[in-house]
ROSE-560778 format. One record per residue (C-alpha): residue number from 1; x, y, z. Coordinates in Angstrom, 2 decimals, padded with zeros to 5 digits, always signed. Layout:
% ROSE-560778
{NUM, {X, Y, Z}}
...
END
This chain:
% ROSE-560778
{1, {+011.22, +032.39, +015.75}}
{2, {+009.15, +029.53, +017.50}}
{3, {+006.53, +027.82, +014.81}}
{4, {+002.99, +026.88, +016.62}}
{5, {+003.11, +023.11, +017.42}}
{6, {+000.64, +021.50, +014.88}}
{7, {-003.06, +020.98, +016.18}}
{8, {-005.34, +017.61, +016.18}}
{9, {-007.22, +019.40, +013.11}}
{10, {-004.22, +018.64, +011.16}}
{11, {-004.89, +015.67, +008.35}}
{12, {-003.25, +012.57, +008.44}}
{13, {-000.98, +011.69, +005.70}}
{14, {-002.47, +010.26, +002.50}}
{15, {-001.68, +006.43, +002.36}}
{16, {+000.60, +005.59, -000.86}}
{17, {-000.35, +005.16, -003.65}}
{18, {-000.40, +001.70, -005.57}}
{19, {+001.59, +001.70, -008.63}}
{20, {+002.06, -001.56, -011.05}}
{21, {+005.16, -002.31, -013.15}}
{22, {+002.45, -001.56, -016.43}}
{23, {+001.82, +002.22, -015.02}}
{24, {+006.10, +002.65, -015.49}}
{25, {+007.13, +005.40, -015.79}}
{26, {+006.23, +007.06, -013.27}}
{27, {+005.40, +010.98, -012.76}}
{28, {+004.05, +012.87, -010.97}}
{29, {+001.34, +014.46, -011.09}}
{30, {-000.43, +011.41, -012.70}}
{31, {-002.42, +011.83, -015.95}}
{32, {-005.73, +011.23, -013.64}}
{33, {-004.93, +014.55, -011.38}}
{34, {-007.00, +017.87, -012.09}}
{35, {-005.72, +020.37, -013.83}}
{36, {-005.97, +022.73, -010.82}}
{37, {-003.26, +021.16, -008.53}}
{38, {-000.82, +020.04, -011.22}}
{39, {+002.90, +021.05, -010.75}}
{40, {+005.77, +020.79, -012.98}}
{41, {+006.16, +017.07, -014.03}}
{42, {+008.90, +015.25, -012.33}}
{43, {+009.72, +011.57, -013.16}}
{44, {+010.42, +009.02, -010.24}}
{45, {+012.39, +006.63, -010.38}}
{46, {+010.36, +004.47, -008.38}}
{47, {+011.30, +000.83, -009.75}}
{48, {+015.44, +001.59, -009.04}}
{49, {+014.62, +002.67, -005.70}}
{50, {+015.57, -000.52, -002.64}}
{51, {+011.92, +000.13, -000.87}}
{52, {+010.47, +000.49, -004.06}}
{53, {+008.77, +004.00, -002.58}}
{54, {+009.08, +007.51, -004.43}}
{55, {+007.98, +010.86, -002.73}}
{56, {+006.68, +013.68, -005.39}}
{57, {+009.37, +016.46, -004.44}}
{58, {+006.99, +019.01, -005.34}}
{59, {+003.80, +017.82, -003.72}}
{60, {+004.73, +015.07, -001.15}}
{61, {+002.72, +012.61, -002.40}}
{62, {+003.90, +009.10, -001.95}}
{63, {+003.88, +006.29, -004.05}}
{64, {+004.94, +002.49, -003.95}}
{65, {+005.49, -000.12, -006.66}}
{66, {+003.13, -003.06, -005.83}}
{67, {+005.43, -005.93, -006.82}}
{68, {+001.79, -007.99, -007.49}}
{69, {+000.21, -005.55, -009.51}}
END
């Protein structure tokens, strides 16, 4: 089965999202999200992680740990 090749109308990714060491831990969705597009809650482990980077697994979204923040 051959998928359509994606089409300029498609959206760019969202940038990451900033996180600081005080918003630890961190889940996903975030207490700020709307009630509409929440998913299960899944915890990242975003300050053990090398790049300090955590993709949602359920939604994609991306978030990095702001060593200044």
């Amino acid at each position: 089965m051959n998928l359509p090749e994606p089409t300029s109308s498609a959206r760019p990714p969202a940038p990451p999202l900033r996180i600081a060491r005080a918003d630890l831990p961190l889940c996903c969705p975030r207490p700020s999200d709307t009630l509409w597009n929440m998913h299960p809650r899944v915890y990242l482990p975003i300050a053990d992680l090398p790049e300090q980077r955590a993709v949602c697994p359920y939604c994609g979204a991306t978030y990095w740990l702001d060593p200044h923040a």
